[in-house]
Backbone as XML, in Angstrom:
<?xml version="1.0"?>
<chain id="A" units="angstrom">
  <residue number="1" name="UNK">
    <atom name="N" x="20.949" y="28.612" z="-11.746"/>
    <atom name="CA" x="20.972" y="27.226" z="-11.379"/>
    <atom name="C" x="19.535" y="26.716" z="-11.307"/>
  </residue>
  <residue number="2" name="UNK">
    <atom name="N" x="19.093" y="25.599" z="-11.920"/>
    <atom name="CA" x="17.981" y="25.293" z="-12.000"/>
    <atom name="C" x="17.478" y="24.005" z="-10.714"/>
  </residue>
  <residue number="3" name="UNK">
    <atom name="N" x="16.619" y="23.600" z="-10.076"/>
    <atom name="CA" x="16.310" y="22.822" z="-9.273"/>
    <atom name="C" x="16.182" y="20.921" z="-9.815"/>
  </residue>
  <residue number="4" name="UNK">
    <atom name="N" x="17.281" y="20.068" z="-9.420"/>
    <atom name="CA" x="17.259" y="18.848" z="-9.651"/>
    <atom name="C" x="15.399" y="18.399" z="-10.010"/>
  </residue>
  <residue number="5" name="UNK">
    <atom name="N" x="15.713" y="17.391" z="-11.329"/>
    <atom name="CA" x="14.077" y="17.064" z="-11.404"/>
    <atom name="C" x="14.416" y="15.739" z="-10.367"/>
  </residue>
  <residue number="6" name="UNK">
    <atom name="N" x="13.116" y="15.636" z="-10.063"/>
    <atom name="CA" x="12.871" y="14.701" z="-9.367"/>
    <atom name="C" x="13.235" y="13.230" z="-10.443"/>
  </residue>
  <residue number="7" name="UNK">
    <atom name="N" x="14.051" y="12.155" z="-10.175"/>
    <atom name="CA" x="13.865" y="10.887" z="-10.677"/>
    <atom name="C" x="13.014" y="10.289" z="-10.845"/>
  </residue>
  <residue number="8" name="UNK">
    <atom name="N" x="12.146" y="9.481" z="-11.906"/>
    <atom name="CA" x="11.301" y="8.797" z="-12.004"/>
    <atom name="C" x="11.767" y="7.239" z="-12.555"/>
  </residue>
  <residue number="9" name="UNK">
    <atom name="N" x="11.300" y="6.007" z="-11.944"/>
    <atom name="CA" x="12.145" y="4.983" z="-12.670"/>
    <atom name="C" x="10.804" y="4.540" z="-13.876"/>
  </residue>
  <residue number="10" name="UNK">
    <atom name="N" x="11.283" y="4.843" z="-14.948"/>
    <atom name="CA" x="10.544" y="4.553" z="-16.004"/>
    <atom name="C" x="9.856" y="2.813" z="-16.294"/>
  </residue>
  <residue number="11" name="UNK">
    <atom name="N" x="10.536" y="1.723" z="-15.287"/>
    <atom name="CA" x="9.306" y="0.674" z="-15.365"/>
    <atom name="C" x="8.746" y="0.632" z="-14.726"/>
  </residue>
  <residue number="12" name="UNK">
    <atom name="N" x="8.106" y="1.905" z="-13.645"/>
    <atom name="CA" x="7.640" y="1.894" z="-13.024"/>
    <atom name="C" x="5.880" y="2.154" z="-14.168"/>
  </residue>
  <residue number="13" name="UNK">
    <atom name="N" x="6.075" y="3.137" z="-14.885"/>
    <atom name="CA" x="4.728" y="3.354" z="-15.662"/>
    <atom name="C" x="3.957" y="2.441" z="-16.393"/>
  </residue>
  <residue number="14" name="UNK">
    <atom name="N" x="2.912" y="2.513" z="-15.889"/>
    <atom name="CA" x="1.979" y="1.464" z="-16.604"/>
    <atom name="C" x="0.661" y="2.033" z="-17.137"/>
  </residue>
  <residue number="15" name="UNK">
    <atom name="N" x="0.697" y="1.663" z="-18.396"/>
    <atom name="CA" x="-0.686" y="2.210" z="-19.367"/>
    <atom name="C" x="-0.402" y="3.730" z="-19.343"/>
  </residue>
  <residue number="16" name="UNK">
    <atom name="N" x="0.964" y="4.098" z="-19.326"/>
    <atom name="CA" x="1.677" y="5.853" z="-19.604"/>
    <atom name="C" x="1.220" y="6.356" z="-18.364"/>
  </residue>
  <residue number="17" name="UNK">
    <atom name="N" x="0.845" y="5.827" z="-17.254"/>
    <atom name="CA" x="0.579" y="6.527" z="-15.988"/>
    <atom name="C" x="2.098" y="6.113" z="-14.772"/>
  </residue>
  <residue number="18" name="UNK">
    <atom name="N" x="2.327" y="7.229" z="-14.398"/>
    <atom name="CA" x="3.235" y="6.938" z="-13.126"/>
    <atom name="C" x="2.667" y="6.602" z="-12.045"/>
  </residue>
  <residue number="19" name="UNK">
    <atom name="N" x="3.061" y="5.790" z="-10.569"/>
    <atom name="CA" x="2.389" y="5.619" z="-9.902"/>
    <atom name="C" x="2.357" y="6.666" z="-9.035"/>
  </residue>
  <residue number="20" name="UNK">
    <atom name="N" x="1.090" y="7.427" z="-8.761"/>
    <atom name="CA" x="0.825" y="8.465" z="-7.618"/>
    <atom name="C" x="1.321" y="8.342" z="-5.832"/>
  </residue>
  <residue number="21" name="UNK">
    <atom name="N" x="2.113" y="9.146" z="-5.516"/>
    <atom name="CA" x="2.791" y="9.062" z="-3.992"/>
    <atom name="C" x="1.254" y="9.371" z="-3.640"/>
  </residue>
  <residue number="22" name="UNK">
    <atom name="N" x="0.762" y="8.943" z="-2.558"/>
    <atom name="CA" x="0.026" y="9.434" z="-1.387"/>
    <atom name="C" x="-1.405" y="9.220" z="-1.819"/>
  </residue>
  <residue number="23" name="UNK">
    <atom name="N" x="-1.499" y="8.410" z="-3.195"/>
    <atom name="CA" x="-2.956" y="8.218" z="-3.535"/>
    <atom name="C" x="-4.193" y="8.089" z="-2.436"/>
  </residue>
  <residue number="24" name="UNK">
    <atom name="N" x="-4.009" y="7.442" z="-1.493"/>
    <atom name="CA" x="-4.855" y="6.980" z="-0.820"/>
    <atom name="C" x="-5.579" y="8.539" z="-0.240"/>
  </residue>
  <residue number="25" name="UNK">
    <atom name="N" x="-5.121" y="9.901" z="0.071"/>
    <atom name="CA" x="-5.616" y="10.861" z="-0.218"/>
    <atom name="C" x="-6.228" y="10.978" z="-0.567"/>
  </residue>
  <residue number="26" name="UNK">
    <atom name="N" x="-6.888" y="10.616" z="-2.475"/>
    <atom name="CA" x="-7.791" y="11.059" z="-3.652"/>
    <atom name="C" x="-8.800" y="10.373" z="-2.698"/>
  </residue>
  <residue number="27" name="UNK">
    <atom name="N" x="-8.851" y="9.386" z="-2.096"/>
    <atom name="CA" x="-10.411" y="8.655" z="-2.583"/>
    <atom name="C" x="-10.342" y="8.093" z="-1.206"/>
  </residue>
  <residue number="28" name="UNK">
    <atom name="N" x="-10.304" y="8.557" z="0.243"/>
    <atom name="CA" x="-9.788" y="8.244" z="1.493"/>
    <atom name="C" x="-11.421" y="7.330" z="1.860"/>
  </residue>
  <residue number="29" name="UNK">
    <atom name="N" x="-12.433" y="8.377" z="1.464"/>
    <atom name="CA" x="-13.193" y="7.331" z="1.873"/>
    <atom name="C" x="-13.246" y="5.683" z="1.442"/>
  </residue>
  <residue number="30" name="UNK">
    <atom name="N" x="-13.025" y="5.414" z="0.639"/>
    <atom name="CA" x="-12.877" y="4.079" z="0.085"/>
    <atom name="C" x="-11.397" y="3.013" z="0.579"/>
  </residue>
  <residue number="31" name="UNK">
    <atom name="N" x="-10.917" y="3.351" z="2.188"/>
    <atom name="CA" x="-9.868" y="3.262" z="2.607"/>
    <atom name="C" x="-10.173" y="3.003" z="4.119"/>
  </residue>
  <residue number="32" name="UNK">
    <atom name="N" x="-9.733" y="1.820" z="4.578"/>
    <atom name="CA" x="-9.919" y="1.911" z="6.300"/>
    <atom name="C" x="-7.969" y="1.830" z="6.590"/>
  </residue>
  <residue number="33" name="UNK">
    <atom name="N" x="-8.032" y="2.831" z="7.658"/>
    <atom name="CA" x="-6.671" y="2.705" z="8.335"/>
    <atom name="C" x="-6.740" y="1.752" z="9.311"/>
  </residue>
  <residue number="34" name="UNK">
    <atom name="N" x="-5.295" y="0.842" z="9.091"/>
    <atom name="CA" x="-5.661" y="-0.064" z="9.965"/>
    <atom name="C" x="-4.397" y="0.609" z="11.118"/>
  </residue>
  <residue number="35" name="UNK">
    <atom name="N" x="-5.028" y="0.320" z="12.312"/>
    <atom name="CA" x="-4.751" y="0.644" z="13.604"/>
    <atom name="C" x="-3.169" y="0.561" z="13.810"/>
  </residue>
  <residue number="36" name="UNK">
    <atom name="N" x="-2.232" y="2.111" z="14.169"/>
    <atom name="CA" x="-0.860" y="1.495" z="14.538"/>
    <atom name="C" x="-0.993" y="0.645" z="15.596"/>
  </residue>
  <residue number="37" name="UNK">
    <atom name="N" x="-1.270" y="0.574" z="16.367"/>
    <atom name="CA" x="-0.899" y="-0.609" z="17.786"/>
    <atom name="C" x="-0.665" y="-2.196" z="16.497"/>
  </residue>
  <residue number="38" name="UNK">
    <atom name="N" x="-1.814" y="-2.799" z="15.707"/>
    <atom name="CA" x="-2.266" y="-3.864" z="15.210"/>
    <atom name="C" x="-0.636" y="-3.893" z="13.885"/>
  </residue>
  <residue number="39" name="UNK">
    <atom name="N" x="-0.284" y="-2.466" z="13.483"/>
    <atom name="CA" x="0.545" y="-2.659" z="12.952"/>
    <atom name="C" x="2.194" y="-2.899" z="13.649"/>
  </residue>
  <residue number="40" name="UNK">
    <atom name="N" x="2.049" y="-2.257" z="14.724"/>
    <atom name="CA" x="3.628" y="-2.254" z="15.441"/>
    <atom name="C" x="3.635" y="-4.117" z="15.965"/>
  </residue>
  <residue number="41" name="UNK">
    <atom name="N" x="2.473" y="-4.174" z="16.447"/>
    <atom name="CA" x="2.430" y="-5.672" z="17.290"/>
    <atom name="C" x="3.195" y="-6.492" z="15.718"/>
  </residue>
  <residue number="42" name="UNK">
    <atom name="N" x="2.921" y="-6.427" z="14.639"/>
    <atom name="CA" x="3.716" y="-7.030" z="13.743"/>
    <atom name="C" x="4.869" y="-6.131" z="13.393"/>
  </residue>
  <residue number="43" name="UNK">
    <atom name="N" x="5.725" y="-5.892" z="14.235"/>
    <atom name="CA" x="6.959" y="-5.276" z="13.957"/>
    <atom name="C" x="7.350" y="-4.845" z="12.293"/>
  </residue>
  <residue number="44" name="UNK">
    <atom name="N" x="5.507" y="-3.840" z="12.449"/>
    <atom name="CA" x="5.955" y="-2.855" z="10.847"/>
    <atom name="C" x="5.954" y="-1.693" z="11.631"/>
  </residue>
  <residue number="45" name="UNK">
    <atom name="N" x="5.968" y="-0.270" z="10.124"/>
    <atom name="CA" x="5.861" y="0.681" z="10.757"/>
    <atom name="C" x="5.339" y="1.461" z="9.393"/>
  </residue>
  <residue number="46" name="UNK">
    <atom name="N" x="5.333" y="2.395" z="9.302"/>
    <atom name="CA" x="4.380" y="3.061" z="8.310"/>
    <atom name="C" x="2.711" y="3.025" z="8.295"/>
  </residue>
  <residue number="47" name="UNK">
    <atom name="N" x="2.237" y="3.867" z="7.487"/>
    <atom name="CA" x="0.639" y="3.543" z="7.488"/>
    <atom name="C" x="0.049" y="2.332" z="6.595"/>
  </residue>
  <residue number="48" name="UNK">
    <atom name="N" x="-0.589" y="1.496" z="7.261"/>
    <atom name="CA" x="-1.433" y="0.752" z="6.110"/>
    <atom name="C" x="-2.710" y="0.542" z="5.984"/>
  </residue>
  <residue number="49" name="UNK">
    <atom name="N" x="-3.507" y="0.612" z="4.737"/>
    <atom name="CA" x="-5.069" y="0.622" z="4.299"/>
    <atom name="C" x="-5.139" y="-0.243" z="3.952"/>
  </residue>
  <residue number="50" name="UNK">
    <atom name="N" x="-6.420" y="-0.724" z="3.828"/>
    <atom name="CA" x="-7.021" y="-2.056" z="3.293"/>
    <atom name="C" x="-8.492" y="-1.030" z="2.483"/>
  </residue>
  <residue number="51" name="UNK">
    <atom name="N" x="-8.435" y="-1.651" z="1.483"/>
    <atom name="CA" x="-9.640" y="-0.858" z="0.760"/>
    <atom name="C" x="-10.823" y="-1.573" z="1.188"/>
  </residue>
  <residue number="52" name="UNK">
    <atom name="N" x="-12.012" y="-1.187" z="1.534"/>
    <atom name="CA" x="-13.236" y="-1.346" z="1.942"/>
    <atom name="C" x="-13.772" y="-2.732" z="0.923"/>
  </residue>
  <residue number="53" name="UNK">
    <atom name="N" x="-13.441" y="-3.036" z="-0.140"/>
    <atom name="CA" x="-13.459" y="-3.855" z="-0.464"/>
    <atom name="C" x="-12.852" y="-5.367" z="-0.473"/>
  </residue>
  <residue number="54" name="UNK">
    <atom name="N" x="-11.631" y="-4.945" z="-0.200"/>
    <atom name="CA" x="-10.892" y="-6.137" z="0.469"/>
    <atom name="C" x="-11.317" y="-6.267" z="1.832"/>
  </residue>
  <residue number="55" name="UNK">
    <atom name="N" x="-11.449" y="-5.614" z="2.032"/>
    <atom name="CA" x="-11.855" y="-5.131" z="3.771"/>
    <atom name="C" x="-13.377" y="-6.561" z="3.990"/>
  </residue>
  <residue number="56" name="UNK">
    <atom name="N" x="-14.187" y="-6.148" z="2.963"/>
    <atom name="CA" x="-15.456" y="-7.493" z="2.765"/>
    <atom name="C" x="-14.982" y="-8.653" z="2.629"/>
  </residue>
  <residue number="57" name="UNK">
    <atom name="N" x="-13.708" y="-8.961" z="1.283"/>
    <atom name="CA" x="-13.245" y="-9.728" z="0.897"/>
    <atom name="C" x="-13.057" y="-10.640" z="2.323"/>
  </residue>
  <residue number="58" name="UNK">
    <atom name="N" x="-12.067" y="-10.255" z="3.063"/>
    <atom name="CA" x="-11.216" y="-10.891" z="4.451"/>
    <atom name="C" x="-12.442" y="-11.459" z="5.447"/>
  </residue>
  <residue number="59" name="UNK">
    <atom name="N" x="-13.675" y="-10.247" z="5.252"/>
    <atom name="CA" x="-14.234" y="-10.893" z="6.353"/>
    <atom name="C" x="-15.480" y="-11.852" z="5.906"/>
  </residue>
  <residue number="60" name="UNK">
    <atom name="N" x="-15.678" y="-12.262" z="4.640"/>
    <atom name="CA" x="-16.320" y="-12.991" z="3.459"/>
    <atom name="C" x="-15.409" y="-14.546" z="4.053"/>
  </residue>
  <residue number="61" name="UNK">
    <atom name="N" x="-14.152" y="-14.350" z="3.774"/>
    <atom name="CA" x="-13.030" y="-15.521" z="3.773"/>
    <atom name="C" x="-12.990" y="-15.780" z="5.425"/>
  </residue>
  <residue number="62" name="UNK">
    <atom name="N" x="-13.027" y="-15.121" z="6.395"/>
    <atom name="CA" x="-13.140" y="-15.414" z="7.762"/>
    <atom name="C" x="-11.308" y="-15.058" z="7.966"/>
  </residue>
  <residue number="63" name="UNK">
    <atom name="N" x="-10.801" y="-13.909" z="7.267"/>
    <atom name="CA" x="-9.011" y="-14.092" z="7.515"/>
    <atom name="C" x="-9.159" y="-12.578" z="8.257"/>
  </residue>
  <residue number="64" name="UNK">
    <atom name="N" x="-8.418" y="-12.713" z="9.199"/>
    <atom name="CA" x="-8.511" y="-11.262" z="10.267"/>
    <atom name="C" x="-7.353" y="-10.591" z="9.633"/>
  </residue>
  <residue number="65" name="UNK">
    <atom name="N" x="-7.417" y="-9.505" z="10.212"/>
    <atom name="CA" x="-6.248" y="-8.557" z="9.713"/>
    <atom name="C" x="-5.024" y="-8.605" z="10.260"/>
  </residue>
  <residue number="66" name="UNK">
    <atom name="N" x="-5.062" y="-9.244" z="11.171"/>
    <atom name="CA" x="-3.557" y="-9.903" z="12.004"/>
    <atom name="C" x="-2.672" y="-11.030" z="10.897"/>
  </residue>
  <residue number="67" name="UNK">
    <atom name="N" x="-3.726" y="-11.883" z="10.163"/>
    <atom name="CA" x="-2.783" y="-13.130" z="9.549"/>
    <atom name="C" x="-2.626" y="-12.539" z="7.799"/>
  </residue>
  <residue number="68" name="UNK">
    <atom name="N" x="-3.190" y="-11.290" z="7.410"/>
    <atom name="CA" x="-2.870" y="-9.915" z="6.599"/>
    <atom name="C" x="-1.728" y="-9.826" z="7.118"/>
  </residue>
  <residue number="69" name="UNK">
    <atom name="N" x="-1.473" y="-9.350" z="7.923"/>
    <atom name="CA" x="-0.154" y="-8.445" z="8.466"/>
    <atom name="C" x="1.453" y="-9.771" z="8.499"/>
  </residue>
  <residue number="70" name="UNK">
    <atom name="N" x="1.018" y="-10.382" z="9.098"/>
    <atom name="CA" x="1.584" y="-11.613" z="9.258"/>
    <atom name="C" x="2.838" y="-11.967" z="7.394"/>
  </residue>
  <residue number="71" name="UNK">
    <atom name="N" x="1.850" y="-11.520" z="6.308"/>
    <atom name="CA" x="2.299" y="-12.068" z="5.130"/>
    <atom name="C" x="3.801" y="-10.777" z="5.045"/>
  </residue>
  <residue number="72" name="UNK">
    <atom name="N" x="3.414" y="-9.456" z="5.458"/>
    <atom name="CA" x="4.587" y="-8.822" z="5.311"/>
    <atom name="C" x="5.880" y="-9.201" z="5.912"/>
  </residue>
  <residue number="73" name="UNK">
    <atom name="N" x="5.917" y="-10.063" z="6.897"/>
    <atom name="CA" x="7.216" y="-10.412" z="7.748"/>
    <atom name="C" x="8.033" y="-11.503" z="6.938"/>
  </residue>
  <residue number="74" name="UNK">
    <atom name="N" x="7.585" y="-12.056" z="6.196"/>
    <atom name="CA" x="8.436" y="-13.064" z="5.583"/>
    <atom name="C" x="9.056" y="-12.573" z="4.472"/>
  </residue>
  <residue number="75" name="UNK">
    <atom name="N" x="10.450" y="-13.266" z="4.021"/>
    <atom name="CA" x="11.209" y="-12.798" z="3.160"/>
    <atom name="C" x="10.520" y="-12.732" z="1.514"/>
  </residue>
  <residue number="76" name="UNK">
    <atom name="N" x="11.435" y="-11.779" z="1.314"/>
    <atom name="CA" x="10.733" y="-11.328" z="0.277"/>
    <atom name="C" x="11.747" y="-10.098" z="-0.398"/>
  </residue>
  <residue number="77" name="UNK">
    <atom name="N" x="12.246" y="-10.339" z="-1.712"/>
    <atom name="CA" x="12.799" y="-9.132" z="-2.423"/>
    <atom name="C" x="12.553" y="-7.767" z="-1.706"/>
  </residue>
  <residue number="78" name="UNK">
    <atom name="N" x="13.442" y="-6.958" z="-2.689"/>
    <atom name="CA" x="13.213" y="-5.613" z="-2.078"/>
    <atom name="C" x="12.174" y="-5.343" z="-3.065"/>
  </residue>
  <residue number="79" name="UNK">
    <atom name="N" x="11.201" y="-4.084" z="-2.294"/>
    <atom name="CA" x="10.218" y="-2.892" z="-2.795"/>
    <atom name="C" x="10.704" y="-1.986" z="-3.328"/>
  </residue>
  <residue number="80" name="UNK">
    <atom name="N" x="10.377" y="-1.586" z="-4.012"/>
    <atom name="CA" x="10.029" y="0.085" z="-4.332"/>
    <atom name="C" x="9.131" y="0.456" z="-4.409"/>
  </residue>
  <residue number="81" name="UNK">
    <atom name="N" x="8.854" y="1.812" z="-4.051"/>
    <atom name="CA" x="7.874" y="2.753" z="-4.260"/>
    <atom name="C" x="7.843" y="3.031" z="-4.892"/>
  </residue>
  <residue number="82" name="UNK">
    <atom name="N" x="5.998" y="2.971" z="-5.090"/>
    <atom name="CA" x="5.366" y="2.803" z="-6.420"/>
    <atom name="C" x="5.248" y="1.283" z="-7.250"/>
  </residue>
  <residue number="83" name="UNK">
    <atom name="N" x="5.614" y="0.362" z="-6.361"/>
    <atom name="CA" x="5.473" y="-1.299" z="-6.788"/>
    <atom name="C" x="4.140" y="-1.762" z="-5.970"/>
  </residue>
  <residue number="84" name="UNK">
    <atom name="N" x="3.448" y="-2.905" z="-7.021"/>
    <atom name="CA" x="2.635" y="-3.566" z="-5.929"/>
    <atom name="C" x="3.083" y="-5.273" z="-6.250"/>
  </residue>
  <residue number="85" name="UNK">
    <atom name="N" x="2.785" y="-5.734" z="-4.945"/>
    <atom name="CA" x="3.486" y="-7.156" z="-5.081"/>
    <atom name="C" x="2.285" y="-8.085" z="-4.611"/>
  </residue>
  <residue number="86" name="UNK">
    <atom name="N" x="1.456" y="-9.237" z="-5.335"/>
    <atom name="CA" x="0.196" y="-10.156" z="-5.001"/>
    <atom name="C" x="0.957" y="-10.815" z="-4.201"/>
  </residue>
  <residue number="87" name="UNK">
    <atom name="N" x="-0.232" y="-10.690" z="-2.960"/>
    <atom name="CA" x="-0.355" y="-11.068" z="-1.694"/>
    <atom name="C" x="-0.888" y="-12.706" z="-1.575"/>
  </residue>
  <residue number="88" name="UNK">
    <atom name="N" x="-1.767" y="-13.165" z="-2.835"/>
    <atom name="CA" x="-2.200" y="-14.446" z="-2.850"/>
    <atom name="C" x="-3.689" y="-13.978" z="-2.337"/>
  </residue>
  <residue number="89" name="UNK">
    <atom name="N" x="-4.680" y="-15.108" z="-2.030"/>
    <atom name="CA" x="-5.858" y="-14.402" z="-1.736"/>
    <atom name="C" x="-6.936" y="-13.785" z="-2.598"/>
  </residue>
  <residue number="90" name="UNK">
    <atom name="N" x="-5.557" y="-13.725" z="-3.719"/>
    <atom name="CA" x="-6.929" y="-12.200" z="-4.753"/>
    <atom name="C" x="-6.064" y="-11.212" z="-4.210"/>
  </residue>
  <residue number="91" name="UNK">
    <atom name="N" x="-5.307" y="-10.450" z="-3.074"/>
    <atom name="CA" x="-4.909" y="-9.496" z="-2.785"/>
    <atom name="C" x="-3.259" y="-8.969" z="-3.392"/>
  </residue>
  <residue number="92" name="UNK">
    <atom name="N" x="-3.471" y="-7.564" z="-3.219"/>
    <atom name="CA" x="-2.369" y="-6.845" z="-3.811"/>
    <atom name="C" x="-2.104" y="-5.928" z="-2.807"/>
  </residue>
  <residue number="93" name="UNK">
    <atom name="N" x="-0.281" y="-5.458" z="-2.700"/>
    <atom name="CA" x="-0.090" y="-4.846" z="-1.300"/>
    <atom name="C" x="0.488" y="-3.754" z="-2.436"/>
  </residue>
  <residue number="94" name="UNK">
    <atom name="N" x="0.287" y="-2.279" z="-2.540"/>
    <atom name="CA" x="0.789" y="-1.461" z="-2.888"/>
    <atom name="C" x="1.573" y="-0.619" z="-2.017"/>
  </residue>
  <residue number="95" name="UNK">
    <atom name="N" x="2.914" y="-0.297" z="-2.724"/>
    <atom name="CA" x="3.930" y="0.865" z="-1.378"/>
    <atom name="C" x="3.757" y="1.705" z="-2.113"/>
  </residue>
  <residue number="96" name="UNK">
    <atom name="N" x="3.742" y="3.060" z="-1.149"/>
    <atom name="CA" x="3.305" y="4.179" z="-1.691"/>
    <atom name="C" x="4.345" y="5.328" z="-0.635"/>
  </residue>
  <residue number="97" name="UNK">
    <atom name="N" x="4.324" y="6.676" z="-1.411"/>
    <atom name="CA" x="5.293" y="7.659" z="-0.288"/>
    <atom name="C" x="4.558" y="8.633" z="-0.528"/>
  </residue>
  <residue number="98" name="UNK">
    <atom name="N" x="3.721" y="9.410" z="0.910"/>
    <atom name="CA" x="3.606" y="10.218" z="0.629"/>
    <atom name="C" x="4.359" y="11.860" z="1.335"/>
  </residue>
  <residue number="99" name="UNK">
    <atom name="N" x="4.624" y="12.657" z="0.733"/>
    <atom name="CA" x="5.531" y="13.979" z="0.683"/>
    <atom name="C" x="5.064" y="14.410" z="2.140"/>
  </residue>
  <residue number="100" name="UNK">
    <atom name="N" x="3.489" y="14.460" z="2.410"/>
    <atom name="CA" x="2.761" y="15.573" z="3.352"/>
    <atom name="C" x="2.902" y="14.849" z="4.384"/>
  </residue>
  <residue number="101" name="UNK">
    <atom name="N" x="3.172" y="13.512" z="4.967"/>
    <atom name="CA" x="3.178" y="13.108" z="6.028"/>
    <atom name="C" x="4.916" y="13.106" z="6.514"/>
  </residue>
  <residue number="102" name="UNK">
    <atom name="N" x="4.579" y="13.059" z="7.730"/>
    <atom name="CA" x="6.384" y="12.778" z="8.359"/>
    <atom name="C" x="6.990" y="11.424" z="8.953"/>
  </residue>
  <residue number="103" name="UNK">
    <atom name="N" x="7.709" y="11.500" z="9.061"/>
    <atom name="CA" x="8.748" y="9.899" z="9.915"/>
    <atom name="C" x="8.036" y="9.036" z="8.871"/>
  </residue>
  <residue number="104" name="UNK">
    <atom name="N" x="7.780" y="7.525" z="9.930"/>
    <atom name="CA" x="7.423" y="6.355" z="9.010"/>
    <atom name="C" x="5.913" y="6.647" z="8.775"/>
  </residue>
  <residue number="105" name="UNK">
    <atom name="N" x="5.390" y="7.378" z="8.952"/>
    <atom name="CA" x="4.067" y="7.554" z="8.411"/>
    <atom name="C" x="4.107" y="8.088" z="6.876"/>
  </residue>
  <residue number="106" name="UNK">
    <atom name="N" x="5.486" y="8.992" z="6.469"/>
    <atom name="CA" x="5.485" y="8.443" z="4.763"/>
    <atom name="C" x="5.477" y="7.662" z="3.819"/>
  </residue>
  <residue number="107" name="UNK">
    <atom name="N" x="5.765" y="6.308" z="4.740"/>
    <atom name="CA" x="5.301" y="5.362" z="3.747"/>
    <atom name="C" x="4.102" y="4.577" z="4.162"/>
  </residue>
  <residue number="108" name="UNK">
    <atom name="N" x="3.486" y="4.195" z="2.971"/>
    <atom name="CA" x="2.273" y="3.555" z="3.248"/>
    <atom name="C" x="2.543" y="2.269" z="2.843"/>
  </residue>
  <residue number="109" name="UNK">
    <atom name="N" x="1.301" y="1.773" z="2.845"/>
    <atom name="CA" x="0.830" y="-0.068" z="2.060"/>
    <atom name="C" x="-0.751" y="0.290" z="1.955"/>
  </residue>
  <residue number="110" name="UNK">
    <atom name="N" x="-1.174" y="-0.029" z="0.725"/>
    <atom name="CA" x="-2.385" y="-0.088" z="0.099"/>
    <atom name="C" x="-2.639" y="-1.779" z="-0.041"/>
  </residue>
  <residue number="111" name="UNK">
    <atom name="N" x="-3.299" y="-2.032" z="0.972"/>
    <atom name="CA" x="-4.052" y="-3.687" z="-0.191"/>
    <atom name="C" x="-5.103" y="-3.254" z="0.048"/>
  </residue>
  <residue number="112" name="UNK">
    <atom name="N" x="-5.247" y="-4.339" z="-1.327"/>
    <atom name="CA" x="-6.478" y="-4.214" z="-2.249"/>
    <atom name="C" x="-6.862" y="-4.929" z="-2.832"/>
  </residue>
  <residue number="113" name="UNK">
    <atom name="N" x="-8.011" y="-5.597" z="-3.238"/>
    <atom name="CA" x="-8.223" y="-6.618" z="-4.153"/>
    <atom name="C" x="-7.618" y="-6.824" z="-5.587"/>
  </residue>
  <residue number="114" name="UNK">
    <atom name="N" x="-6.784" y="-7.809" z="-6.292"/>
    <atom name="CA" x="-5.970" y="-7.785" z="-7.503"/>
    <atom name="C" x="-6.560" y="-6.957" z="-8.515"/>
  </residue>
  <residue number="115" name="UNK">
    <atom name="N" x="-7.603" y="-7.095" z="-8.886"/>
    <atom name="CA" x="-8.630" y="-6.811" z="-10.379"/>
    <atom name="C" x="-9.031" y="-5.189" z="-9.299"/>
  </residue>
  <residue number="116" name="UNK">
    <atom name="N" x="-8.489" y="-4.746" z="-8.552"/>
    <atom name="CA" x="-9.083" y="-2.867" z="-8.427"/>
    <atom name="C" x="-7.910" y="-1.829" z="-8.963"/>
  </residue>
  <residue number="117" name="UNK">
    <atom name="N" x="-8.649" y="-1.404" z="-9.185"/>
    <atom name="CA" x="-7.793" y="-0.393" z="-9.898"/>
    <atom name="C" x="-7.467" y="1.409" z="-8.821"/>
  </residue>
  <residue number="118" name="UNK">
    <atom name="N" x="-8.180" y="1.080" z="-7.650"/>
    <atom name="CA" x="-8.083" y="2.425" z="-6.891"/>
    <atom name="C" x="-6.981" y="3.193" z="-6.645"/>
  </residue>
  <residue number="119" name="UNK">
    <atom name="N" x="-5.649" y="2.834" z="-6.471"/>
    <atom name="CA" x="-4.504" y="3.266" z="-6.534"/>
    <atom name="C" x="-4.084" y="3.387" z="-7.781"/>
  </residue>
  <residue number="120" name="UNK">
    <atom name="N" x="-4.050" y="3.226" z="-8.530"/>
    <atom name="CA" x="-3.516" y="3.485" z="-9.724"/>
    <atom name="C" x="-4.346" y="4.807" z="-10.638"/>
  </residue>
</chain>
């Protein structure tokens, strides 16, 4: 008996690359975690990063990371992992799963500035 392959949804690939679970791993320095308390107070849950560059971006624009958080609560289609959906701003919110973490800390959110390519 051989072991189920894992599913991949094929529009998910772009430029023949799949999207990587847990990227934010590869390149952590280039990644600020933003604080669970700052994330629960917006009734999320999972981990979320803001790349050091958006991270300038927000505080360039004078937008705190509270009215960031704020954009996830409103309706909005469903996700999948491995989708990123523009935030407006210039910004992009990537969902991501990664295997090595547990509970809601397997899923993440990557934003990032539109034109970066760090997750991918």
């Amino acid at each position: 008996m051989t072991a189920p392959q894992p599913r991949v949804d094929l529009s998910l690939i772009v430029d023949g690359l799949v999207p990587t679970p847990g990227a934010h791993h590869f390149s952590r320095s280039d990644w600020i975690e933003i604080p669970d308390a700052m994330v629960r107070k917006h009734s999320l849950s999972g981990a979320f990063f803001v790349s050091k560059e958006a991270d300038a971006f927000l505080h360039q624009k004078g937008l705190p990371i509270d009215l960031l958080l704020c954009w996830f609560n409103k309706p909005r289609m469903a996700v999948q992992v491995g989708e990123s959906l523009q935030m407006g701003q210039g910004l992009e919110a990537f969902f991501g799963f990664d295997e090595a973490e547990r509970g809601a800390r397997a899923f993440f959110v990557e934003i990032s500035l539109r034109s970066s390519a760090s997750h991918h």
